[in-house]
C-alpha positions in Angstrom: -53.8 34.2 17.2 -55.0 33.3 20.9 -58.2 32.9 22.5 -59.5 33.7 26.3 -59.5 30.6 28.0 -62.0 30.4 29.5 -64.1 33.6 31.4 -61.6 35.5 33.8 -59.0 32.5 33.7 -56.5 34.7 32.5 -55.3 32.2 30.1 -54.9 32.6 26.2 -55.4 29.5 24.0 -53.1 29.6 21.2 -54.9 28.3 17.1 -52.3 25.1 17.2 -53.4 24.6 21.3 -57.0 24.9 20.1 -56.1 22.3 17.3 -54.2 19.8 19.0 -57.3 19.7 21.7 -60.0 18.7 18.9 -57.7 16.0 17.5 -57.7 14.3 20.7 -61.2 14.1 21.4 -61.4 12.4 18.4 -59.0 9.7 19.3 -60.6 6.3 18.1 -60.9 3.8 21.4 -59.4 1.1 20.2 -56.1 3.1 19.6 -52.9 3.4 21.6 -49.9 5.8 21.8 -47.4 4.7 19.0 -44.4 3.0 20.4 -41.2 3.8 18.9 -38.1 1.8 18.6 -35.3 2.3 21.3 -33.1 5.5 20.5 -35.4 7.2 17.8 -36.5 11.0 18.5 -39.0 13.0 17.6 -38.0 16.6 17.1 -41.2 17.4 14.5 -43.8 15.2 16.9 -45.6 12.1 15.5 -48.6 11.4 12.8 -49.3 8.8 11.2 -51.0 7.8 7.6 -52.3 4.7 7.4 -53.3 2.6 3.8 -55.0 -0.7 2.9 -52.4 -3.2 3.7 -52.3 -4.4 0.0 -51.5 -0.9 -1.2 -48.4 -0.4 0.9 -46.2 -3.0 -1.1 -46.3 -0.5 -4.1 -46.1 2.7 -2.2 -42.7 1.6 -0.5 -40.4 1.3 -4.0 -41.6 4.8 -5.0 -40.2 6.5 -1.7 -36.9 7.6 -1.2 -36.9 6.8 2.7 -38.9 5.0 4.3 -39.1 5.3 8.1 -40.6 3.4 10.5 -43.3 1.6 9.0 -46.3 -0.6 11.0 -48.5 -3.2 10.1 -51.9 -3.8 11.9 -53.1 -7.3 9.8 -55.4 -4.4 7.5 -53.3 -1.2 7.0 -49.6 -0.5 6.7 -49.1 3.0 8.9 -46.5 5.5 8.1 -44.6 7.7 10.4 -44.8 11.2 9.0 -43.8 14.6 11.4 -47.1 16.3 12.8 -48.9 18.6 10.9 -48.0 16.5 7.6 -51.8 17.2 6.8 -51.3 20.9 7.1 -52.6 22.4 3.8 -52.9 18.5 2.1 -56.2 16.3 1.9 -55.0 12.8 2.3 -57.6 11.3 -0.2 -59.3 8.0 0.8 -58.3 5.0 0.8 -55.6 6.9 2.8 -56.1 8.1 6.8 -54.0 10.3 8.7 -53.9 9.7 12.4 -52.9 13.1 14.4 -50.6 12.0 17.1 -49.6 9.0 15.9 -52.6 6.9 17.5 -52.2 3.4 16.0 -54.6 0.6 16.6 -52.9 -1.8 19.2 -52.4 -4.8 17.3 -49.3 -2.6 14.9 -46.2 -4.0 15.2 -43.3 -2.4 13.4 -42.3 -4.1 10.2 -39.7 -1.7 9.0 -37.6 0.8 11.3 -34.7 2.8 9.4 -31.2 3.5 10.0 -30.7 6.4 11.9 -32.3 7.8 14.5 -35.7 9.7 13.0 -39.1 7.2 12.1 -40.1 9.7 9.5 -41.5 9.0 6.2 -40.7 11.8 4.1 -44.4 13.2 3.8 -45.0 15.1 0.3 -42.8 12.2 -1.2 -45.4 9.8 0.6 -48.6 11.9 -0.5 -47.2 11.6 -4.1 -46.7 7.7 -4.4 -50.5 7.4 -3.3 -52.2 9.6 -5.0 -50.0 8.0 -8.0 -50.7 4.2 -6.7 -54.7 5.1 -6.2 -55.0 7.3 -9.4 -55.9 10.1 -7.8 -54.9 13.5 -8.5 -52.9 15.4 -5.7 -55.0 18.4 -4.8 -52.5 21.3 -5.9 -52.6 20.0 -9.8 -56.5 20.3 -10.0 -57.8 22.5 -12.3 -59.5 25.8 -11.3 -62.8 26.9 -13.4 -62.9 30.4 -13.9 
């Protein structure tokens, strides 16, 4: 799907363009671009989900990777490939950050082996909703 750009610009805005344009509007102030360690890549792009920081000590054993992983003094923040909220409500007390935009005081507590900071996301979405009690949004029941 594309949109005109704009009147006679010529130019078509593509849905993920349109997308990616409203996310960084709403890029809160005191954030920064995430910093990643020496030699890691980012083939999917960046996001983040960030938790309470004394909910991320029982979220970690119930992953089976963990990637790079930052602490801010009040949330631990996971690195999870963009678009990890595509089609998934990350339910409160969790927040996903598009493009990775960390407050400036995270420092990275955890960096894995390899070369990719990902946290696998579904696996990530599961252990919270399991560690908050909350049901994931696909097992909900529908009323008919």
């Amino acid at each position: 799907m594309a949109l005109s750009g704009g009147r006679g610009s010529g130019h078509a805005l593509a849905l993920d363009t349109l997308v990616r344009m409203r996310r960084e509007r709403s890029t809160p102030a005191a954030a920064g671009r995430l910093l990643l360690p020496e030699g890691m890549t980012t083939p999917l792009g960046c996001d983040a989900v960030a938790v309470p920081a004394h909910i991320g000590p029982l979220v970690v054993p119930r992953l089976p990777r963990v990637g790079c992983l930052y602490d801010d003094g009040a949330h631990w923040w996971w690195i999870v490939p963009s678009d990890s909220d595509y089609a998934l409500r990350w339910h409160s007390p969790a927040h996903y950050a598009p493009g990775a935009l960390l407050p400036t005081a995270a420092r990275l507590i955890h960096r894995p082996d390899g070369t990719f900071p990902y946290t696998p996301p579904i696996p990530l979405y599961l252990a919270l909703c399991r560690v908050t009690g909350t049901t994931p949004d696909w097992s909900w029941r529908i009323s008919v």
